[in-house]
C-alpha positions as CSV (number, residue, x, y, z in Angstrom):
1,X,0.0,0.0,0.0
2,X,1.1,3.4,-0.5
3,X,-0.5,6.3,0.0
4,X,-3.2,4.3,1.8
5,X,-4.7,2.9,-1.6
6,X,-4.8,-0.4,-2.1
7,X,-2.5,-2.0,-4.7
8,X,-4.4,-5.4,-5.5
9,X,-6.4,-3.8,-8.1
10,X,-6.5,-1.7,-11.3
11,X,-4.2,1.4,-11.0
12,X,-5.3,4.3,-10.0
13,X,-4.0,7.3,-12.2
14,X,-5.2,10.8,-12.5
15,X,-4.5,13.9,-15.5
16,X,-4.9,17.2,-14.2
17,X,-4.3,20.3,-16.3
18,X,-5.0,23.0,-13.7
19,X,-2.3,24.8,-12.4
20,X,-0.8,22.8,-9.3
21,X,0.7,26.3,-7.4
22,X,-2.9,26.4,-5.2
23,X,-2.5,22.6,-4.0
24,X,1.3,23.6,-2.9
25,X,-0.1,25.2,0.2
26,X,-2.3,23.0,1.8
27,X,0.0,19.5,1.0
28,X,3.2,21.2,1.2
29,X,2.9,23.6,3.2
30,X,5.2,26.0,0.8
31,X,3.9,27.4,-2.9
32,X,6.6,26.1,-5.6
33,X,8.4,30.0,-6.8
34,X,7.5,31.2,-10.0
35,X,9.8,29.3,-12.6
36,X,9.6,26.3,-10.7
37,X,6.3,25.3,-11.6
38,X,5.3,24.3,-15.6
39,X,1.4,24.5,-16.2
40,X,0.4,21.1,-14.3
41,X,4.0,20.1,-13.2
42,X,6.3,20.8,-10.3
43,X,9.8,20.8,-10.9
44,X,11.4,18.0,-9.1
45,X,14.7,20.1,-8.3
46,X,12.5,22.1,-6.6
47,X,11.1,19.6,-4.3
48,X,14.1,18.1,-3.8
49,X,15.5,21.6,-2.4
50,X,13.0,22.3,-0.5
51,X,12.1,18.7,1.1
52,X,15.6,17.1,1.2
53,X,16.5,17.3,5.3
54,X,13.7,16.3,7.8
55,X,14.0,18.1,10.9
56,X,14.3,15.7,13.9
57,X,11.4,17.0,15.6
58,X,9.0,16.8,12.6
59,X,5.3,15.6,13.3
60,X,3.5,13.5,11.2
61,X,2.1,15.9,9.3
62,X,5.7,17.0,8.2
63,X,6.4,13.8,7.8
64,X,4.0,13.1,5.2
65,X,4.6,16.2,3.5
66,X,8.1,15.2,2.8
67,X,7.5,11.7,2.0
């Protein structure tokens, strides 16, 4: 399982093309920079910068958000 969805079945896949900037917040808890972002797409160098060291202290919430 991952993600809590169960992986015994047919995959579960999803197109979006809204802009992804407003979901940054609330799953994230940062909004990508302008240049980082590509209609639907987050660059990955920018979520590597931004969620590459977990603090020590970090609830589950954070947690999540960096996994």
């Amino acid at each position: 399982m991952q993600l809590g969805l169960a992986i015994d079945g047919e995959a579960l896949t999803s197109v979006s093309s809204g802009d992804l900037v407003p979901f940054g917040e609330p799953l994230l808890s940062s909004i990508p920079f302008t240049g980082c972002t590509t209609r639907n797409t987050i660059k990955l160098l920018w979520l590597n910068n931004v969620f590459q060291q977990l603090l020590n202290d970090a609830n589950k919430v954070v947690i999540s958000q960096h996994a």
